[in-house]
C-alpha atoms as a printed R data frame, in Angstrom:
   type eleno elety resid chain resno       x       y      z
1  ATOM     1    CA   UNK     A     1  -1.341  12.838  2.424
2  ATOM     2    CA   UNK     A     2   0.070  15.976  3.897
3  ATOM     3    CA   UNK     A     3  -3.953  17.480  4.949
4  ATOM     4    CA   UNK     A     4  -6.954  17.410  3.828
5  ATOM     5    CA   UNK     A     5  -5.683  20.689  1.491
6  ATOM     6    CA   UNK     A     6  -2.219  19.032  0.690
7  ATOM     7    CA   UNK     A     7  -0.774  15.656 -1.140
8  ATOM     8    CA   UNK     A     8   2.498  14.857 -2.376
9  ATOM     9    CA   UNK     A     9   3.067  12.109 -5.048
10 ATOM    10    CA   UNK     A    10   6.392  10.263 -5.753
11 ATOM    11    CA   UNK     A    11   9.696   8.773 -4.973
12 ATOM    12    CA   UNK     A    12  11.137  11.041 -3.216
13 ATOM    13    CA   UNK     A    13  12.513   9.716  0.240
14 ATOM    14    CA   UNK     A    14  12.833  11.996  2.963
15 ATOM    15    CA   UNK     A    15  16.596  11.535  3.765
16 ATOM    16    CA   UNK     A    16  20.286  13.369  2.935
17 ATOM    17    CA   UNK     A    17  21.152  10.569  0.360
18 ATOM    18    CA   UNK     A    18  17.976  11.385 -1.900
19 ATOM    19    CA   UNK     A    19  18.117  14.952 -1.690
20 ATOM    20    CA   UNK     A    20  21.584  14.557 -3.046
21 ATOM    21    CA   UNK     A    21  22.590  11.219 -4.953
22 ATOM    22    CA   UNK     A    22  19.324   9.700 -6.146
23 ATOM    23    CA   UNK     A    23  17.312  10.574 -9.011
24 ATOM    24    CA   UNK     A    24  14.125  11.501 -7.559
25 ATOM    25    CA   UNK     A    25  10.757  12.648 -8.332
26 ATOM    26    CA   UNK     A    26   7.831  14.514 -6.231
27 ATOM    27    CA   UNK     A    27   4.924  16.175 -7.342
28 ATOM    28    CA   UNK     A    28   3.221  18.582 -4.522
29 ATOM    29    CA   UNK     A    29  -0.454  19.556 -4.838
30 ATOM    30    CA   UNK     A    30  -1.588  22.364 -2.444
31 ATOM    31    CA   UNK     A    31  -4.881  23.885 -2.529
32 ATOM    32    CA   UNK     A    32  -6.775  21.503 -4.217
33 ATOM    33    CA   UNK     A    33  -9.437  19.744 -1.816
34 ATOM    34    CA   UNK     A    34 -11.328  17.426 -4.206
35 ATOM    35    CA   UNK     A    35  -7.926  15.935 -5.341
36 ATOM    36    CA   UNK     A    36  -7.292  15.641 -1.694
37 ATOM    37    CA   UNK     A    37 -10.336  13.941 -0.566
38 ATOM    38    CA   UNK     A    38 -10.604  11.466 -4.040
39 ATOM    39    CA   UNK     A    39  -6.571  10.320 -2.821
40 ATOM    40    CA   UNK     A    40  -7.764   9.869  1.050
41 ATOM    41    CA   UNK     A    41 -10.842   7.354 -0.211
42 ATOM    42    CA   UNK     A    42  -8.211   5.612 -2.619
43 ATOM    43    CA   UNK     A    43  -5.400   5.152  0.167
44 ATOM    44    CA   UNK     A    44  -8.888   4.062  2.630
45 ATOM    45    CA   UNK     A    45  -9.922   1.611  0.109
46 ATOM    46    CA   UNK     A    46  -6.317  -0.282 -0.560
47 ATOM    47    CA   UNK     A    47  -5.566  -0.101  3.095
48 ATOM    48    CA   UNK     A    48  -9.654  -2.159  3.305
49 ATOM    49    CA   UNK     A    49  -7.850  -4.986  1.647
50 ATOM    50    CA   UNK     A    50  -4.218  -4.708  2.877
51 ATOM    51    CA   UNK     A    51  -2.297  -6.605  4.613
52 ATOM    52    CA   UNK     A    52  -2.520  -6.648  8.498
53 ATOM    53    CA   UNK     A    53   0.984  -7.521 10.223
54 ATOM    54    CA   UNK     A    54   0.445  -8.102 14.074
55 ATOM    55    CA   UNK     A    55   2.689  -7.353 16.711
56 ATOM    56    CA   UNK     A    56   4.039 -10.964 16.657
57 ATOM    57    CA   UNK     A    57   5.583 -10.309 13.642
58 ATOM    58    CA   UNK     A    58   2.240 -12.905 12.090
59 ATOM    59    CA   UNK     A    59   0.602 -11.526  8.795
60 ATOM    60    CA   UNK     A    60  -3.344 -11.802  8.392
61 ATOM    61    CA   UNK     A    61  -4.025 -12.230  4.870
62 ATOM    62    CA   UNK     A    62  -7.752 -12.665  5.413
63 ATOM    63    CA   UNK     A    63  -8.219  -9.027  4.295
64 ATOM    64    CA   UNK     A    64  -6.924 -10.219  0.853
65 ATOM    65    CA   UNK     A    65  -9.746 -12.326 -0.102
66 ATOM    66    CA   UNK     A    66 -12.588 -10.570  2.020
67 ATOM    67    CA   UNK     A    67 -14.760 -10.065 -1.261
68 ATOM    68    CA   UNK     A    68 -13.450 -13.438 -3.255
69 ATOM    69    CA   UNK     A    69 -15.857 -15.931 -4.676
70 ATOM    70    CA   UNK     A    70 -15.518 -19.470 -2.939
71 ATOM    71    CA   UNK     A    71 -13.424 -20.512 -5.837
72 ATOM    72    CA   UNK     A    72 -10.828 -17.197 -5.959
73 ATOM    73    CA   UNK     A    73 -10.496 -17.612 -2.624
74 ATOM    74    CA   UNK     A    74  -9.504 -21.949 -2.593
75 ATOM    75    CA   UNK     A    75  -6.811 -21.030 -5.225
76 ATOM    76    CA   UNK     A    76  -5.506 -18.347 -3.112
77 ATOM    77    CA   UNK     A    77  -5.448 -20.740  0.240
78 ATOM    78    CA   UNK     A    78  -3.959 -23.008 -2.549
79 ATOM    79    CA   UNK     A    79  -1.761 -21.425 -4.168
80 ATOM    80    CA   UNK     A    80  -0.734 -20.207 -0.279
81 ATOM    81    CA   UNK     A    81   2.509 -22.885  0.199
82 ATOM    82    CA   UNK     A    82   3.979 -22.640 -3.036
83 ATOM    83    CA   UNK     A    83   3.590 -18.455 -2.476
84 ATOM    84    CA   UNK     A    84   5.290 -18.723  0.689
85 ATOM    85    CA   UNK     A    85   8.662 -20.255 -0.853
86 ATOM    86    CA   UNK     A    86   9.196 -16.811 -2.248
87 ATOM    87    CA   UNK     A    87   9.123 -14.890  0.736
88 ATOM    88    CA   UNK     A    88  12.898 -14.430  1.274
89 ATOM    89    CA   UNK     A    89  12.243 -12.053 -2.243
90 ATOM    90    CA   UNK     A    90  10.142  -9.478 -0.130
């Protein structure tokens, strides 16, 4: 989200190396307000369930499962440790 009037949409990276090297792609919308407002309720609602990483480096996953049924949310505390041993892939 550039405004409430503007949104860009892609890869692109802001830097010398994708301007340049990279094969990039960005798609700029400017003067369309209901497009606007429809992608700032979409980026709302995924960061409503996002991860929240604290200053202490700790992440609080509770977010995650906020609107889980009992059993979603035991295989996700579950499934938690066995998760966790593929961290280093992140």
């Amino acid at each position: 989200m550039i405004d409430d009037d503007t949104i860009a949409i892609g890869t692109y990276n802001v830097d010398p190396r994708s301007a340049n090297l990279n094969s990039e792609l960005l798609v700029i919308c400017h003067g369309n307000k209901a497009l606007a407002a429809e992608m700032r309720a979409s980026i709302g609602a995924r960061m409503n369930h996002a991860w929240t990483v604290l200053k202490s480096g700790e992440v609080n996953r509770d977010n995650l499962v906020r609107d889980a049924s009992s059993e979603d949310w035991w295989k996700m505390h579950l499934a938690r440790p066995l998760a966790s041993a593929f961290d280093f892939l992140l």
